[in-house]
N, C-alpha and C positions, 0 to 999 in steps of 0.2 A: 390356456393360460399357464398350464404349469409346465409345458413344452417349452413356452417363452422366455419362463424364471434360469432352465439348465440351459441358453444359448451363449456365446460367448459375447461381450460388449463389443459393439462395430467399430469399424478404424475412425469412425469419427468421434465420438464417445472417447476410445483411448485416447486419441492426439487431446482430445480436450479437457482431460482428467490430466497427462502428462507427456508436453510441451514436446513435440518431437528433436527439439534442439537441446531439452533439458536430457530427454532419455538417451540421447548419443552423447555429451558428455556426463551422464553417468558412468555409462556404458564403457568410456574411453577410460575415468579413473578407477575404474575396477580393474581393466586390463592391465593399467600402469601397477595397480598395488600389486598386481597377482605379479605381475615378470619380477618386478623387487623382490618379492618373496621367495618366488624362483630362483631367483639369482644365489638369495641369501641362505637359503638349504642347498641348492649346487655350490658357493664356495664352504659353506662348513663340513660336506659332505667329505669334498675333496680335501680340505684340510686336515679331514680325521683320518682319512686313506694315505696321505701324503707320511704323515709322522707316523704311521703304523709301518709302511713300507719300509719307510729309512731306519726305521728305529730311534727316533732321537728321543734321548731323554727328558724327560717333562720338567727338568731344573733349567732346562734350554730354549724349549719350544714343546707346551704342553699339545694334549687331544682335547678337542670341545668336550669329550666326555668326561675330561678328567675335573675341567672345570665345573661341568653341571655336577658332581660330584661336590664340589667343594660348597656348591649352594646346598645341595639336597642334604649334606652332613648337618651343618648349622643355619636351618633356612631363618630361625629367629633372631639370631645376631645378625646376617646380612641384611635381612629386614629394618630392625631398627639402627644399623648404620645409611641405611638409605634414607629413611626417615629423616632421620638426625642431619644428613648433609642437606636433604632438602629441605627442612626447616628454616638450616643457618641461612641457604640459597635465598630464601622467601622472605626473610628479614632484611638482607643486606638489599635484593632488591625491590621491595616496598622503602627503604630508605631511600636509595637514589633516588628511587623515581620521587618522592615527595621533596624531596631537598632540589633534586634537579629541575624537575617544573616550576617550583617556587621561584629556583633561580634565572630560569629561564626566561619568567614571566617578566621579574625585575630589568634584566638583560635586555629584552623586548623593550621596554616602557623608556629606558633610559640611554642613550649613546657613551653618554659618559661611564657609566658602567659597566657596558659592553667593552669599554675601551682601557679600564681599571683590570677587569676582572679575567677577560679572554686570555692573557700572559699567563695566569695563575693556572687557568683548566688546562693549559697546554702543558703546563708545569706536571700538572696530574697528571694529564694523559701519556707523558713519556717517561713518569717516572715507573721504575721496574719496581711492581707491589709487593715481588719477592725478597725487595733488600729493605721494606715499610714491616713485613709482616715480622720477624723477631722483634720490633721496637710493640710493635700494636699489644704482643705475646708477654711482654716486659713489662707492658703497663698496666694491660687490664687482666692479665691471668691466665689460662688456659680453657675458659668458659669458651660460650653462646659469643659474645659481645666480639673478642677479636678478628673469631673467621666471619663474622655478619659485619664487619667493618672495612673487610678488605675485599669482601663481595659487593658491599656498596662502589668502593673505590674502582672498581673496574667496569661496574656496572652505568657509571653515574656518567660516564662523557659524552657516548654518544645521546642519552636520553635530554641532556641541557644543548646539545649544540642542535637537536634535529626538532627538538619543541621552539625554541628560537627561531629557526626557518619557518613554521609550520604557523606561529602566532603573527610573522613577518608578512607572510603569504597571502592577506588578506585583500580582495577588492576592494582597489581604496574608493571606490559610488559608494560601496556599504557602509564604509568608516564615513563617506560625508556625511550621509542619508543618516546615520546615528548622531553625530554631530549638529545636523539640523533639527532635530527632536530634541535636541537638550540631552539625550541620555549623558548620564557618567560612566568616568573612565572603567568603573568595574561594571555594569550593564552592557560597556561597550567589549568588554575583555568577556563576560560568560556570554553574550549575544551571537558573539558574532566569531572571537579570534579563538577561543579555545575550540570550540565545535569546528573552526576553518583546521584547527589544530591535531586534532582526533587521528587525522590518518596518519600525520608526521608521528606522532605520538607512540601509536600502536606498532608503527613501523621502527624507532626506536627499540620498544620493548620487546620484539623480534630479535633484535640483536644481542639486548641487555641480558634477557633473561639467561640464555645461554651462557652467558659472560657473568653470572653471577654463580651457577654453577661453580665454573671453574674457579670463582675469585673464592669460595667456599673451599675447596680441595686444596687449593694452597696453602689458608688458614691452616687447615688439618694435618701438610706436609711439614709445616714449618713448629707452629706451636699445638696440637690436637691433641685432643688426647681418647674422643669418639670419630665416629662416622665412618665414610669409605674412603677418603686419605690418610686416616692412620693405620687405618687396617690395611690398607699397599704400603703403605712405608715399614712398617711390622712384616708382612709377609713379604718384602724384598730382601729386609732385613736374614729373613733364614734362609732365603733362597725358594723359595713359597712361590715360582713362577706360574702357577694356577690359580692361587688367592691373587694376586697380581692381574692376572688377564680378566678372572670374575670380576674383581673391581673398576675395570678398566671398561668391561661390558655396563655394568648396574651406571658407571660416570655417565655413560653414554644414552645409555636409556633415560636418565634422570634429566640430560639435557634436551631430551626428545620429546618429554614429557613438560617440560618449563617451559619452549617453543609450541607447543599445542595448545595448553591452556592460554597462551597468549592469544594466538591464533583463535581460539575460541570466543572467547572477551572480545576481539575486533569483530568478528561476525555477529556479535551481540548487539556493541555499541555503536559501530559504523557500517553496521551492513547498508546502509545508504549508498556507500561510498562505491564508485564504481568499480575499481578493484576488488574488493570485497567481493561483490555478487558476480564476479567472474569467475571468483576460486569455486 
């Protein structure tokens, strides 16, 4: 018996605990993180051998070490500029998105409004938020409110034009079969078209999130007076081309980080969805 406890579990047992086609793509995105990985200590490697050789001065083109330096000097200031930008991030994008589904919904329900209102979002969408953002600065101050304003503003188009599709998208059998039950227009809209809705949605918020990021860093370029785009426009200002590259790493991170949690939340909400359960 107790021979039997130390034997290893037979290939039928394994496959049946973990899914022979699950365990190869595991398998396969492990392999993918690790070459990424690889990749990304082979070019900083070479990057840091590169400007050691030539000599170039780091007002020009800094070394990865000089950067990690600039973190490890003040790691609690860069901290809470990261904080701080993703905060503003997470305002501006929690506003589109609630302003933009609303509108969305509206959009959906009505032609005529679709037909009022589509000139105006286009109007948005090609307006440059960099020549909005001193007016935004002028009016409401140098707080929270202007760069979560202009993170909305950039965040907010695709999340209204692709919930639109996604509420539109509906099998119209469902819309009768709700129709022959009497249900109302809002049993008909949480039943059937927002849940039809969900992948359009999440796949928005993919894009958005990211895009709120940057609609943040611009507030910070233009009127800021915290976060990681004042502290790059400050450290361009002296010539600071290592506080410049750090900030420009933590941007990045920060947007890698907003596209995950999104990612996340769909795997949460839609993991129904065929997509979904392929990733």
């Amino acid at each position: 018996m107790s021979a039997d406890r130390g034997t290893a579990p037979s290939p039928g047992l394994r496959s049946a605990v973990i899914p022979p086609e699950r365990e190869i793509r595991l398998l396969q995105d492990i392999a993918k993180r690790s070459l990424v990985l690889v990749i990304l200590i082979a070019t900083i490697l070479a990057w840091e051998g590169w400007v050691r050789f030539r000599d170039i001065p780091n007002y020009l083109f800094p070394k990865p070490s000089t950067v990690v330096d600039r973190l490890v000097a003040k790691p609690a200031v860069m901290a809470e500029a990261f904080f701080f930008t993703f905060f503003e991030s997470i305002i501006g994008f929690a506003l589109a998105s609630v302003v933009g589904i609303a509108l969305a919904i509206l959009i959906a329900r009505s032609a005529l409004l679709e037909r009022l209102l589509y000139p105006y979002l286009n109007i948005i969408r090609v307006t440059p938020v960099i020549a909005i953002a001193p007016l935004l600065t002028i009016w409401f101050g140098h707080g929270i409110l202007p760069q979560a304003l202009i993170a909305a503003l950039i965040a907010f188009f695709p999340i209204v034009v692709t919930t639109v599709l996604g509420l539109k998208s509906v099998d119209p059998e469902l819309v009768s079969l709700m129709r022959l039950l009497n249900a109302t227009e809002a049993k008909e809209l949480w039943k059937i078209r927002l849940p039809n809705a969900l992948p359009y949605i999440f796949s928005a918020f993919r894009i958005s999130a990211p895009l709120a990021v940057v609609g943040a860093l611009v507030g910070e370029f233009v009127g800021g007076a915290q976060g990681l785009g004042w502290i790059l426009i400050t450290a361009r200002g002296r010539l600071d081309t290592s506080t410049v590259f750090l900030m420009v790493v933590l941007a990045v991170l920060l947007g890698i980080a907003s596209f995950t949690l999104v990612v996340a939340f769909e795997k949460r909400f839609v993991k129904w969805h065929p997509a979904v359960v392929l990733e």
